[in-house]
Backbone bond lengths (Angstrom), bond angles and torsions (degrees), N, CA, C in turn:
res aa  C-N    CA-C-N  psi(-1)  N-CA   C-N-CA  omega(-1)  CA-C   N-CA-C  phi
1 X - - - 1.462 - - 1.530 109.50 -
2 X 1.549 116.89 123.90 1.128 111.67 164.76 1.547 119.97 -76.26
3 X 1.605 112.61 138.68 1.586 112.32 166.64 1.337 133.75 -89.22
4 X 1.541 135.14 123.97 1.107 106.60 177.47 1.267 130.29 -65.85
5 X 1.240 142.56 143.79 1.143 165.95 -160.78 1.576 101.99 -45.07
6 X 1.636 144.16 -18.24 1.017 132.40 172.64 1.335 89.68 -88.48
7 X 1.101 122.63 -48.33 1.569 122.17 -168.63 1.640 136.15 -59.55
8 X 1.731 101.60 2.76 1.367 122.93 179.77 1.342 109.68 -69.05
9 X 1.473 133.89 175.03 1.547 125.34 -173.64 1.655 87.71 -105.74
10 X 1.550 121.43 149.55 1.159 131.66 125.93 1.873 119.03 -44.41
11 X 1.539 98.20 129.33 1.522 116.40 -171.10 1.515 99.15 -123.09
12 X 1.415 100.69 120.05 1.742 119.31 179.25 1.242 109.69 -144.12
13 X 1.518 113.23 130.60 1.241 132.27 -159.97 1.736 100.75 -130.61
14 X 1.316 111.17 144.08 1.573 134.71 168.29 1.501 128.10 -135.01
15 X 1.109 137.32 172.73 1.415 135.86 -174.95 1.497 92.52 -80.04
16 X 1.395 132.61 -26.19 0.905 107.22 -128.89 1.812 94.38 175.47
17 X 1.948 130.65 -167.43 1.631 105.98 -176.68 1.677 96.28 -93.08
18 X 1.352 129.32 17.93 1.340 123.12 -178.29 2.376 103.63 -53.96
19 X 1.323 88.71 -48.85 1.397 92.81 179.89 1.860 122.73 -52.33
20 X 1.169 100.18 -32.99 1.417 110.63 157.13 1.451 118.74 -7.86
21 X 1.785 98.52 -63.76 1.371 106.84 -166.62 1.433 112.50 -58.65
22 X 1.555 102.72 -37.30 1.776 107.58 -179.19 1.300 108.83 -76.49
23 X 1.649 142.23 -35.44 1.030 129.62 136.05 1.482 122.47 3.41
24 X 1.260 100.63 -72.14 1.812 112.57 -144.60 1.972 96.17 -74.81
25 X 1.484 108.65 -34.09 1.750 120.24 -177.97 1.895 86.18 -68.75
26 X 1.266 119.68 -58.84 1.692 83.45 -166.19 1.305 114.04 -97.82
27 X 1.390 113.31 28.45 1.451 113.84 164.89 1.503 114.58 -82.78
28 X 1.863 103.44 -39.06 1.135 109.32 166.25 1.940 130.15 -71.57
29 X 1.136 105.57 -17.24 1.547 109.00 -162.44 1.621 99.44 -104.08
30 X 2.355 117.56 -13.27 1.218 107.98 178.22 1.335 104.73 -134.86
31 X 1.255 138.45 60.36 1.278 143.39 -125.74 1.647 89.60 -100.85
32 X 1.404 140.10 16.03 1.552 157.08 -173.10 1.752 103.42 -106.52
33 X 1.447 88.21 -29.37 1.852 83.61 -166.97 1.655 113.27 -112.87
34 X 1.272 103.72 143.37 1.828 113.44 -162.11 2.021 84.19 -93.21
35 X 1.330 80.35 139.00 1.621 115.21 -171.33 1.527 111.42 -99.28
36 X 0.863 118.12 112.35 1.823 113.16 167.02 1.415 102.37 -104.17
37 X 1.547 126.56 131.52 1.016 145.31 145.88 1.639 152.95 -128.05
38 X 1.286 104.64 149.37 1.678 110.92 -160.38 0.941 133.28 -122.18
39 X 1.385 153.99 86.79 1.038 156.27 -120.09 1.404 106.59 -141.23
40 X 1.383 115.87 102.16 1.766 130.49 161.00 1.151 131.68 -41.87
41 X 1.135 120.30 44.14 1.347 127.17 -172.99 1.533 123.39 -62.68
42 X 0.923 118.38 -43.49 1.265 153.75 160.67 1.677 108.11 -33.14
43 X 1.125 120.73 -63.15 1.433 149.22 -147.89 1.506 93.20 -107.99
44 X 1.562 135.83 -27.10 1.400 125.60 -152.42 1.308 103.99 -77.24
45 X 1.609 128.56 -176.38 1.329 103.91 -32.87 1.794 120.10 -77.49
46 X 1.119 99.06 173.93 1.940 113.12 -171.46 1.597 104.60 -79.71
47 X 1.422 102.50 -31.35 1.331 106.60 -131.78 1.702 106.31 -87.81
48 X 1.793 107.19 9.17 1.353 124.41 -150.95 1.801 104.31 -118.84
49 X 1.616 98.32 -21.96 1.516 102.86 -148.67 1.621 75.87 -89.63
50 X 1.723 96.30 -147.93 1.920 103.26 -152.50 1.629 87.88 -110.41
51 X 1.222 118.02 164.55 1.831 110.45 158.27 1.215 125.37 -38.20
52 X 1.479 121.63 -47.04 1.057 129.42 -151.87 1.480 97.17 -75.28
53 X 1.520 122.72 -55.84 1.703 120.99 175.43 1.547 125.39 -61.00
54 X 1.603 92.71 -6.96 1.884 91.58 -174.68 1.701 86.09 -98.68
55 X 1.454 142.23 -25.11 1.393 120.22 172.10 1.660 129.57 -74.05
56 X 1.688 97.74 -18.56 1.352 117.96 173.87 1.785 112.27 -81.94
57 X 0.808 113.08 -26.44 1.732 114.85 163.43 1.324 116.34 -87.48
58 X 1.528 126.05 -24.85 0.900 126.03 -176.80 1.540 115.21 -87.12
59 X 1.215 110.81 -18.06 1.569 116.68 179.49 1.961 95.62 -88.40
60 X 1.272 131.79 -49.74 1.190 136.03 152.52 1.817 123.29 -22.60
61 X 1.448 107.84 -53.21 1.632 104.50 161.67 1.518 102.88 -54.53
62 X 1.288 121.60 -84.91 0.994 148.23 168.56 2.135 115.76 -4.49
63 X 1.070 103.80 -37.48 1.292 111.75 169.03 1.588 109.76 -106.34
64 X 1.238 118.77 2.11 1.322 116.74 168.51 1.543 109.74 -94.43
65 X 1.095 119.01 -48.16 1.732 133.61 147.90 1.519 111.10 -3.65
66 X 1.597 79.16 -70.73 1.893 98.44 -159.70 1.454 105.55 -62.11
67 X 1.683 129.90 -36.62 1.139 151.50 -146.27 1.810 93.30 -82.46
68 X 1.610 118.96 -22.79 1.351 131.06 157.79 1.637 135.04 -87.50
69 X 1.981 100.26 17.17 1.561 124.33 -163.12 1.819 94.65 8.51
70 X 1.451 85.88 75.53 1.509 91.46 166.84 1.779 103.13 -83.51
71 X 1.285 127.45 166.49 1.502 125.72 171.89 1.371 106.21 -103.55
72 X 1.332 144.78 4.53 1.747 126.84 146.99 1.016 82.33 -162.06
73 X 1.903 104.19 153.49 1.547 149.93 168.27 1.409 99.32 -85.71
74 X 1.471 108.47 135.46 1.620 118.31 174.44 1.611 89.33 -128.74
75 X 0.900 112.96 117.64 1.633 136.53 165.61 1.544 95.90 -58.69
76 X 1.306 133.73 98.03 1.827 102.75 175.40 2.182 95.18 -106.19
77 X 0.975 116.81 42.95 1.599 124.78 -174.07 1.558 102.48 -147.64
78 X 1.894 97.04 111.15 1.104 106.32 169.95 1.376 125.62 -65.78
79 X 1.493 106.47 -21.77 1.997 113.82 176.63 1.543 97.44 -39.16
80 X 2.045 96.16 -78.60 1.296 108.70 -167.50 1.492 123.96 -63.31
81 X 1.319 127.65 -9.01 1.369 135.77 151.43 1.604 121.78 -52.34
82 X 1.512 112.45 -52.34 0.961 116.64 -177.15 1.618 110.62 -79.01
83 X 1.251 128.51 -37.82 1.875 127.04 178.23 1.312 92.32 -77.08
84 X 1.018 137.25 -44.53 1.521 124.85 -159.27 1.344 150.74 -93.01
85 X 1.523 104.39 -30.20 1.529 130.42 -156.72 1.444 100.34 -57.85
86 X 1.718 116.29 -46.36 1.615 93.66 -167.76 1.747 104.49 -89.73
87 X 1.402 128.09 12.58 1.518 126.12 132.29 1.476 122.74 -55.93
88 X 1.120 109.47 -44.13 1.282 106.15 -175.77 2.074 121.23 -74.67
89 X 1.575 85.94 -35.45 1.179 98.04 -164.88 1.778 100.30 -61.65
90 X 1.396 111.88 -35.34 1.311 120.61 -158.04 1.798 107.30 -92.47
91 X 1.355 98.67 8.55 1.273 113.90 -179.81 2.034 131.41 -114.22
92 X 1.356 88.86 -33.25 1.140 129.75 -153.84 1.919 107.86 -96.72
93 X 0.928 123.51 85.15 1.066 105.87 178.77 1.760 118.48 -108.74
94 X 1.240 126.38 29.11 1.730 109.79 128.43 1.439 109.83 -104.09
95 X 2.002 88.27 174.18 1.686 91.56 -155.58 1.297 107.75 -57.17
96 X 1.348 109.15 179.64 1.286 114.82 -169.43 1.768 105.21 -144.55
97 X 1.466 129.83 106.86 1.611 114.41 -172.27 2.109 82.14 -106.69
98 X 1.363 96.34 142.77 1.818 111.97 156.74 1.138 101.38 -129.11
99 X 1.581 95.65 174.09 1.583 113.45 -168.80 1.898 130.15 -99.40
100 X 1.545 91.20 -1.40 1.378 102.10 175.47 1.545 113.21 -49.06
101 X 1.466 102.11 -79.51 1.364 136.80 171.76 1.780 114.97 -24.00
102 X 1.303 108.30 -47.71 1.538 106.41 -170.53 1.291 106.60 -86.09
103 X 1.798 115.44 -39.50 1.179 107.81 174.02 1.585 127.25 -72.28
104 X 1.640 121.80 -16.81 1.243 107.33 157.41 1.080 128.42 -72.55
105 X 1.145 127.76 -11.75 2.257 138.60 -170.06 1.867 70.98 -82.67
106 X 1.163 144.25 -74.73 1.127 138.91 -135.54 1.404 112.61 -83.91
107 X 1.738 113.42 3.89 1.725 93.84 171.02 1.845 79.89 -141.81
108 X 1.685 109.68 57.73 1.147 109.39 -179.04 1.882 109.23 -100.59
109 X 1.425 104.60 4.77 1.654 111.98 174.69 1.417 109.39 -92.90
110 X 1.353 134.61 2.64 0.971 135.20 -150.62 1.588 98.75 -111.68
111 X 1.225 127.46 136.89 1.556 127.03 -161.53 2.160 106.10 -100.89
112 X 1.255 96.06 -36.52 1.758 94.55 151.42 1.404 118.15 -134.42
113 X 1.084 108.10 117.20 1.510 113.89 -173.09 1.971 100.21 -103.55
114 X 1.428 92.11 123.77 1.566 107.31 165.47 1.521 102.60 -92.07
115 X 1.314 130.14 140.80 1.812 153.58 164.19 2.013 104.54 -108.48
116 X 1.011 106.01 114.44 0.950 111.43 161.39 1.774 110.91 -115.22
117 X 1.435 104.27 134.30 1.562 107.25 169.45 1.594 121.05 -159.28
118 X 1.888 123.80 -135.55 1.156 90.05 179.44 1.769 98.38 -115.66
119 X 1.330 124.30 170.51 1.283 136.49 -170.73 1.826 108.70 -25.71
120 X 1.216 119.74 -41.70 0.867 131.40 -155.89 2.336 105.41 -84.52
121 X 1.302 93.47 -60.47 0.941 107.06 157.34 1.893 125.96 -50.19
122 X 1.130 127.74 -30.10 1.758 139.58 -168.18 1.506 75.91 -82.18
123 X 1.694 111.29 -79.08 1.464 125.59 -166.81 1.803 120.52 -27.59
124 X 1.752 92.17 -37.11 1.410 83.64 179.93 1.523 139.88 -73.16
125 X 1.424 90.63 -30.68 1.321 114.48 156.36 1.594 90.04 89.99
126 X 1.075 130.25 43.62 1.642 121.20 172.56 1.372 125.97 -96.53
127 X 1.632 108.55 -23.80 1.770 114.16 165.97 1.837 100.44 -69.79
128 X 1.291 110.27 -34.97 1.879 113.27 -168.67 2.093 94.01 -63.41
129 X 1.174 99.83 -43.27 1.399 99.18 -176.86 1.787 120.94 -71.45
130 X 1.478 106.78 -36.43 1.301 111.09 -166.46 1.993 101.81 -84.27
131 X 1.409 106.01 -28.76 1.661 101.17 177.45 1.443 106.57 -69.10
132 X 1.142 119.32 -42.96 1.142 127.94 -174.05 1.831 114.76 -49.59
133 X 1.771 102.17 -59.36 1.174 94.82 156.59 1.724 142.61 -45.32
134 X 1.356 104.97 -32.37 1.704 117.28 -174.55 1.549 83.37 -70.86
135 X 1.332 132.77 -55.57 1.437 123.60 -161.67 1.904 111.31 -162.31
136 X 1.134 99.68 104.73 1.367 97.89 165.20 1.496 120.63 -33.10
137 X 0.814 143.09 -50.53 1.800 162.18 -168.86 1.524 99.65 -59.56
138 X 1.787 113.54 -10.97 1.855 92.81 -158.46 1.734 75.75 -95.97
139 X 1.694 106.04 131.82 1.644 105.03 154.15 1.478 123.96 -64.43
140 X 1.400 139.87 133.84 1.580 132.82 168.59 1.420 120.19 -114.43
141 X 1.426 88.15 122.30 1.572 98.84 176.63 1.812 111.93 -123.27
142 X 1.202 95.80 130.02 2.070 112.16 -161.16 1.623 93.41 -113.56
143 X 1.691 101.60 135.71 1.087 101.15 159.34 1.791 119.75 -137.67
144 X 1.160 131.08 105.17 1.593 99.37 178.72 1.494 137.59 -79.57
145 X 1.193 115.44 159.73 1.830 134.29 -169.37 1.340 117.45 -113.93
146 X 1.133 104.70 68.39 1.504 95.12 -159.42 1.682 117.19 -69.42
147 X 1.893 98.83 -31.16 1.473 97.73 169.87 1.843 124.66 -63.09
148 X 1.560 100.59 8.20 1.707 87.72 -150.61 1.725 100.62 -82.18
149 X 1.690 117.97 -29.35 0.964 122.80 -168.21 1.938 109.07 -79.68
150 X 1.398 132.51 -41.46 1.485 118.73 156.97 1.819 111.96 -50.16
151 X 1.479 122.15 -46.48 1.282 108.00 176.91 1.399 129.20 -35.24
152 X 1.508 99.01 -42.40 1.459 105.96 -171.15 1.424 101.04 -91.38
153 X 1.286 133.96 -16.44 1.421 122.42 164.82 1.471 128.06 -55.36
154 X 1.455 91.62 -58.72 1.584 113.25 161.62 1.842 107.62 -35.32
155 X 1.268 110.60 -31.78 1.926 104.40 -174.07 1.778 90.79 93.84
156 X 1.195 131.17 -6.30 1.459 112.94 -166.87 1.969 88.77 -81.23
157 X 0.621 116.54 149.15 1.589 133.82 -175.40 1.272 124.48 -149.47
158 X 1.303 143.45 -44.92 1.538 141.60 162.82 1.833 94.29 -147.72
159 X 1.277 99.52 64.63 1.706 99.09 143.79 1.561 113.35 -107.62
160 X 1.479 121.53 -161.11 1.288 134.35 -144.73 1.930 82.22 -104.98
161 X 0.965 124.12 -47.96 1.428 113.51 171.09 1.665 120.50 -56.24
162 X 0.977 97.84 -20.22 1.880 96.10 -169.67 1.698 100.55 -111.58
163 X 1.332 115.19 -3.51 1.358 119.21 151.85 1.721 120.70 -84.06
164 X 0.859 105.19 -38.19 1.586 112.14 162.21 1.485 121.39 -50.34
165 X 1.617 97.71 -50.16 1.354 100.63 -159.82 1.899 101.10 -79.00
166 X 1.628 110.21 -24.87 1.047 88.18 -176.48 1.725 112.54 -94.16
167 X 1.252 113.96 -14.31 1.627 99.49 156.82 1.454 125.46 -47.45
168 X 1.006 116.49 -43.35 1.620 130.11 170.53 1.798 110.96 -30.18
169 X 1.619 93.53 -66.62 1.238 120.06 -171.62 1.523 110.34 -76.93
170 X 1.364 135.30 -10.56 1.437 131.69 -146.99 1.581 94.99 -133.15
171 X 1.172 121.97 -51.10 1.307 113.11 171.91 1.688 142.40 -23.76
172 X 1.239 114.77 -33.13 1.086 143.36 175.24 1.913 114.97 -70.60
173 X 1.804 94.81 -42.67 0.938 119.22 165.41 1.548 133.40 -63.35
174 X 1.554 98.68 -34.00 1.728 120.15 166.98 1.351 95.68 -53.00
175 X 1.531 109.17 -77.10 1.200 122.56 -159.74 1.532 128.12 -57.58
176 X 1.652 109.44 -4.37 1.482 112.25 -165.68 1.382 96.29 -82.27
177 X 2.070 132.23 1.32 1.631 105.56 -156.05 1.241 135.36 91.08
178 X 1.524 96.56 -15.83 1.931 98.61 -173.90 1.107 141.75 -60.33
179 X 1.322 143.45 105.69 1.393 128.35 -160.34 1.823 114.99 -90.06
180 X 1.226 102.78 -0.15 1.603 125.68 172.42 1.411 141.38 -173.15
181 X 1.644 105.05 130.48 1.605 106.26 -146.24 1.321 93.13 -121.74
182 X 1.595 117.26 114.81 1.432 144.07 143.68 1.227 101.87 -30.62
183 X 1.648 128.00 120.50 1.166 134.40 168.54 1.420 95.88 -91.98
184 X 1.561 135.89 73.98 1.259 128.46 171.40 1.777 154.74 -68.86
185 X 1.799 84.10 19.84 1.602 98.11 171.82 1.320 87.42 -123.21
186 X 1.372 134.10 166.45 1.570 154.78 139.17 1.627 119.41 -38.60
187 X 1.532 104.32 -22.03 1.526 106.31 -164.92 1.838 99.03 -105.44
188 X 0.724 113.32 14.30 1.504 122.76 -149.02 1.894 92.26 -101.60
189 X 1.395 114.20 -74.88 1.785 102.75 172.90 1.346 108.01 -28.15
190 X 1.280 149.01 -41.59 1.320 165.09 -120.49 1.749 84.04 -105.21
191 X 1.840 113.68 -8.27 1.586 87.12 -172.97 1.386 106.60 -155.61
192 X 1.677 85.64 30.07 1.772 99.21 177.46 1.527 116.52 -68.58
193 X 1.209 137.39 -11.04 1.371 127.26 155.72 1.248 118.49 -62.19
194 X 1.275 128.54 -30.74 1.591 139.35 169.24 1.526 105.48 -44.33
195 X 1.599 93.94 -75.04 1.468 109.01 -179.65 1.118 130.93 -48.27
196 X 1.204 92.52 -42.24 1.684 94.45 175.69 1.608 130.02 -78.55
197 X 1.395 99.09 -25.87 1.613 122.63 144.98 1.554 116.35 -5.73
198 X 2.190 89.23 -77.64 1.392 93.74 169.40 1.457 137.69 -105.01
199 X 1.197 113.32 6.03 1.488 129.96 164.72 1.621 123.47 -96.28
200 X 1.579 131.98 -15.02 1.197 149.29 139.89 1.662 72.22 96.33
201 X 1.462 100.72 -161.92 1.589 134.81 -170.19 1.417 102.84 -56.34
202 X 1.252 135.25 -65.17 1.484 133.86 -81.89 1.990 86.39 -109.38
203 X 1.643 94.49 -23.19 1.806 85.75 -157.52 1.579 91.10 -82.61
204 X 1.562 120.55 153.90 1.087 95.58 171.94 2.147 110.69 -100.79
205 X 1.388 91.44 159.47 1.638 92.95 178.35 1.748 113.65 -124.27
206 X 1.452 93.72 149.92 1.530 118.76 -149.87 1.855 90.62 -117.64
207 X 1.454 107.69 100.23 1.255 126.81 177.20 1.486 102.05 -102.94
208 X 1.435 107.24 78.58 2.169 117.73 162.18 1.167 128.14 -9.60
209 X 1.472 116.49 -23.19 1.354 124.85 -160.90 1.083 103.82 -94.24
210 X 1.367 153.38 -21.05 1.404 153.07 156.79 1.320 114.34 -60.14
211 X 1.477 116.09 -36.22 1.486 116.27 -158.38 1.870 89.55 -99.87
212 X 1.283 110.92 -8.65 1.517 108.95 172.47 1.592 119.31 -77.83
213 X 1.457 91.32 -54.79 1.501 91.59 167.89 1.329 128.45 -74.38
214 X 1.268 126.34 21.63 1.294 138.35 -174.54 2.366 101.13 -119.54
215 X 1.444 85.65 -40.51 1.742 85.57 153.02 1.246 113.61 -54.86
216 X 1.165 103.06 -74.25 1.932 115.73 -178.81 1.077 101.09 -25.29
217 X 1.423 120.16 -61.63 1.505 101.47 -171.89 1.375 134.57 -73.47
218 X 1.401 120.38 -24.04 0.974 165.29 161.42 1.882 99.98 -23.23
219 X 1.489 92.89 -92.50 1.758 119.52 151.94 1.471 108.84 -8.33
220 X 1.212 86.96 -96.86 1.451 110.93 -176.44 1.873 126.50 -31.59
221 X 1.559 92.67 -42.82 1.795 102.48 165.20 1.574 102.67 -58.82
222 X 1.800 105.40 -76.05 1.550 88.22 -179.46 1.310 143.67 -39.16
223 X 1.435 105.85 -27.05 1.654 99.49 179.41 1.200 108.31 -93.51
224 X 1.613 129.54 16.38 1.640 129.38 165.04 1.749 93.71 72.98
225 X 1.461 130.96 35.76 1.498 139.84 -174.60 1.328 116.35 -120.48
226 X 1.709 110.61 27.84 1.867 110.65 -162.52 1.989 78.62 -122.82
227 X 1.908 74.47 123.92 1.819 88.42 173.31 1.343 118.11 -83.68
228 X 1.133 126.76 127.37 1.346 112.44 151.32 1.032 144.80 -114.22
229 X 1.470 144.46 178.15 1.708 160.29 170.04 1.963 93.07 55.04
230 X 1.475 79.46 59.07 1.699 79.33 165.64 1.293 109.55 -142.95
231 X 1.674 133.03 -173.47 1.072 117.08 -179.92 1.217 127.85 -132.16
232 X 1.485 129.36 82.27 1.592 136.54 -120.40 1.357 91.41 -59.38
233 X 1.874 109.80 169.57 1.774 115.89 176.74 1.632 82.25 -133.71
234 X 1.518 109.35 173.62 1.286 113.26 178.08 1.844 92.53 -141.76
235 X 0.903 102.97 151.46 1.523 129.55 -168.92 1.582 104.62 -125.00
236 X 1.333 151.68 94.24 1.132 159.78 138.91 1.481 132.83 -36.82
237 X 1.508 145.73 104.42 1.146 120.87 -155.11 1.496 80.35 -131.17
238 X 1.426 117.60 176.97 1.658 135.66 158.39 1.411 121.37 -176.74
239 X 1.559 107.69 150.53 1.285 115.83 165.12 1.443 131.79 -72.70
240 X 1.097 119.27 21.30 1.370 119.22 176.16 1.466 113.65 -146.42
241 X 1.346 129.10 -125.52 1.586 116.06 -169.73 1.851 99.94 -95.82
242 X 1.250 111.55 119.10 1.477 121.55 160.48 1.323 115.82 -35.22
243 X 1.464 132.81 -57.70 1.598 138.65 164.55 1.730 102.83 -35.94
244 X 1.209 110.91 -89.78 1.668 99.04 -170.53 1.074 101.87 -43.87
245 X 1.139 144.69 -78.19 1.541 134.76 -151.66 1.367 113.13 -48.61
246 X 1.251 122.92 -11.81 1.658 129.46 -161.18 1.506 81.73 -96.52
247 X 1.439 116.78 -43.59 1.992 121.92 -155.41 1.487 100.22 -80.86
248 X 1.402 116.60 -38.35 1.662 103.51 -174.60 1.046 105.09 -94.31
249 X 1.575 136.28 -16.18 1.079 118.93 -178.18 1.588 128.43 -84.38
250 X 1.364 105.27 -22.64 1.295 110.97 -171.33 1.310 103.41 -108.12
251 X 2.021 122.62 14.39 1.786 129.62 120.68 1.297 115.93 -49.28
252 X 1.548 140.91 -23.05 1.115 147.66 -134.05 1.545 103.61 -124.29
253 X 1.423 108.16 -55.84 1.664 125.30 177.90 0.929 94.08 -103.63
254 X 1.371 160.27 30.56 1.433 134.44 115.93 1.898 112.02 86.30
255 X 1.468 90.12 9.46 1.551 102.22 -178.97 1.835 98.35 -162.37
256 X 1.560 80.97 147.81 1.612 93.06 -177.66 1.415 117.67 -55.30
257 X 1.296 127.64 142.80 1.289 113.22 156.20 1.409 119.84 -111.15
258 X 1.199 92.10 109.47 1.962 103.00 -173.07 1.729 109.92 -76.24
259 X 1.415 119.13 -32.47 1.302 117.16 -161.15 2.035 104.30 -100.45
260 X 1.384 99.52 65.61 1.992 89.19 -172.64 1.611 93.59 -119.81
261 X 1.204 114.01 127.95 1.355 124.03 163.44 1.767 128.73 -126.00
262 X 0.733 109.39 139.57 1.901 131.13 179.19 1.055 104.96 -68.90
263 X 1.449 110.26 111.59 1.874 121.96 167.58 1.501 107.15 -112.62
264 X 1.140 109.90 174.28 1.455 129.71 -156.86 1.790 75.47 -111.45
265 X 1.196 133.07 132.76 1.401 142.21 -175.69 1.523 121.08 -104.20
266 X 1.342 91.56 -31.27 1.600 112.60 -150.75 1.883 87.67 -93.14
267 X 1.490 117.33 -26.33 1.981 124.48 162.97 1.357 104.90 -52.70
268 X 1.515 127.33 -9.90 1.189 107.31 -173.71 1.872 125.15 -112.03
């Protein structure tokens, strides 16, 4: 059966269940449109390896996506956002929303903004470049976490180890002044009790995934591609064991996920 072209699934890909979170914002904000998603489990984390392997996996999601003529790519991984996008962009011809972009417009009131993410992502320096553009005036201060993205694989999320680890990592961050902190991986909301642990109330934090799925939708109007009076399904895929991903994730979304299956990644 051919689909018409509103009726195609949105295709969103992560290292890993950090993307989840962006999941769950346009599940809520497009609750008409069926979702395919993919999660690198297998392969994680992104945020450690070299450029060259985070554009080669990332073009690999990306043709696994397509292989579901989904009608737009949602980048939900700041790694592969940040090494890749203008590969992709220059490659890629359906739309394409990432998470750099929305999450800097969205902690663009903020007069020093701290980014925390993973090595790969800090290194690139693409939130330092893109605030800068919205406004010379915003100060940037980057830090990377490299433990934060296995923590949250692991399912550990606000125990006494992942409070440790992020005092370790966050302190620096107290101390820089910041009045707003870029959650700059996907897996990262997933550990705002941590954070906030050691950063208390006061700073405010800029979770991408709202202001992503608010692109998505965004997108999607303009190109006349927003479904309606239907009742979206979601399709779950991963590179590693189908069971965990089914067990932590649907700790996460708050609903089972019955439909998750194991692909061979590296076929694509």
């Amino acid at each position: 059966m051919i689909l018409r072209e509103k009726d195609r699934p949105i295709g969103i890909f992560d290292s890993g269940l950090g993307g989840l979170t962006v999941l769950k914002e346009i599940q809520k904000l497009l609750p008409d449109e069926d979702l395919i998603y993919f999660g690198d489990n297998g392969r994680t984390p992104y945020g450690t390896k070299s450029k060259e392997t985070v554009i080669r996996y990332t073009f690999q999601d990306i043709n696994f996506l397509l292989s579901h003529n989904v009608k737009m790519i949602v980048i939900a991984c700041n790694t592969a956002s940040s090494c890749s996008l203008p590969h992709v962009i220059a490659k890629c011809d359906t739309p394409v929303v990432e998470v750099v972009g929305p999450g800097s417009r969205a902690a663009s009131t903020g007069k020093k903004v701290a980014v925390i993410g993973t090595p790969a992502t800090i290194e690139s320096g693409v939130y330092k470049t893109a605030l800068a553009n919205i406004s010379p005036e915003i100060q940037y201060y980057g830090k990377a976490c490299p433990l934060f993205v296995p923590l949250v694989e692991e399912g550990w999320w606000d125990n006494a180890i992942t409070k440790a680890v992020a005092a370790e990592y966050l302190q620096p961050v107290a101390s820089s002044g910041a009045d707003t902190l870029i959650l700059g991986c996907t897996h990262y909301p997933l550990l705002i009790p941590a954070i906030r642990s050691v950063l208390g109330d006061s700073i405010h934090l800029v979770n991408s995934a709202r202001a992503v799925a608010d692109e998505v939708h965004l997108r999607l109007q303009n190109l006349n591609l927003l479904r309606r009076n239907h009742h979206g399904k979601i399709s779950f895929y991963t590179s590693d064991s189908a069971e965990k991903f089914a067990s932590l994730g649907s700790i996460f979304l708050g609903q089972t996920l019955e439909d998750v299956s194991k692909i061979d990644i590296e076929a694509f």
